[in-house]
N, C-alpha and C positions, 0 to 999 in steps of 0.2 A: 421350498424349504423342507430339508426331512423331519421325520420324527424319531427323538431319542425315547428310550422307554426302559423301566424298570419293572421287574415283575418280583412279586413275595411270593412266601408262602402263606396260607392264610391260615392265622391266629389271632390271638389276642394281644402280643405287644405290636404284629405288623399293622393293626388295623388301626393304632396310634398313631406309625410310622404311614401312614396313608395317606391319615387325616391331617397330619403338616403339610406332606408333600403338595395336596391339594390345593391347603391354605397360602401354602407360598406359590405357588402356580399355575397362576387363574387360567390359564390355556392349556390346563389339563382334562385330559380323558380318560376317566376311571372303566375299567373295562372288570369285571369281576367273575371267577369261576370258583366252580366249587372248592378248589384244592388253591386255587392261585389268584391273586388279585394283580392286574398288569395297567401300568398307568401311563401314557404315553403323553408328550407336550412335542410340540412344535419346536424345535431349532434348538432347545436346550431345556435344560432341567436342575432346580437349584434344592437339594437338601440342607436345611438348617439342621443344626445342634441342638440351637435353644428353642427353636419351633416344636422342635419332638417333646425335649425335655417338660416344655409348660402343658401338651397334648399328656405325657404321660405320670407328669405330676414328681419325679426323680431325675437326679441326673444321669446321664446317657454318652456313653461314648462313641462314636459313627461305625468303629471298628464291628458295633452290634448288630449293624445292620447284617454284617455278611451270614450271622446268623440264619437269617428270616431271607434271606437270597436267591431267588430262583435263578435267576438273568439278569442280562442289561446291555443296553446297545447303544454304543455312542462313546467319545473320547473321553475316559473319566480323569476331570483331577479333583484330589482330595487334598483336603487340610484337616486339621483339629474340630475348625467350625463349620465347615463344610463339606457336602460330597456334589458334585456339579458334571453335568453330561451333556454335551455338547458336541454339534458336525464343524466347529467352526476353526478346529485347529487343523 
């Protein structure tokens, strides 16, 4: 199985956007550099909305992420609630 991976840039609201990521994806690998924090899971990768939103205490649109955006590798589909990265399509 490959792995799909996201990388930020590292800050203060991605280190929110981290700490969901993490929380929803217990087969993750936090890999961290000084400029960039790169997280990598096994066979997919599931972003919540309201995971972030409760980590950052407001609400949040997914569209913020591309903000804090280094990369990403893997089939992305997106919705409102979700942003998801997967080999499997």
């Amino acid at each position: 199985m490959s792995n799909v991976f996201i990388a930020f840039q590292t800050n203060e609201e991605s280190r929110y956007i981290v700490e969901a990521i993490l929380q929803d994806n217990p087969t993750a690998i936090l890999n961290e550099q000084p400029a960039m924090v790169k997280i990598d899971v096994p066979g997919s990768m599931t972003i919540k909305r309201a995971t972030i939103e409760e980590k950052m205490g407001r609400p949040f649109d997914l569209q913020e992420l591309q903000i804090h955006l280094i990369t990403i590798s893997g089939h992305l589909d997106e919705t409102d609630e979700e942003f998801n990265l997967s080999w499997n399509h």
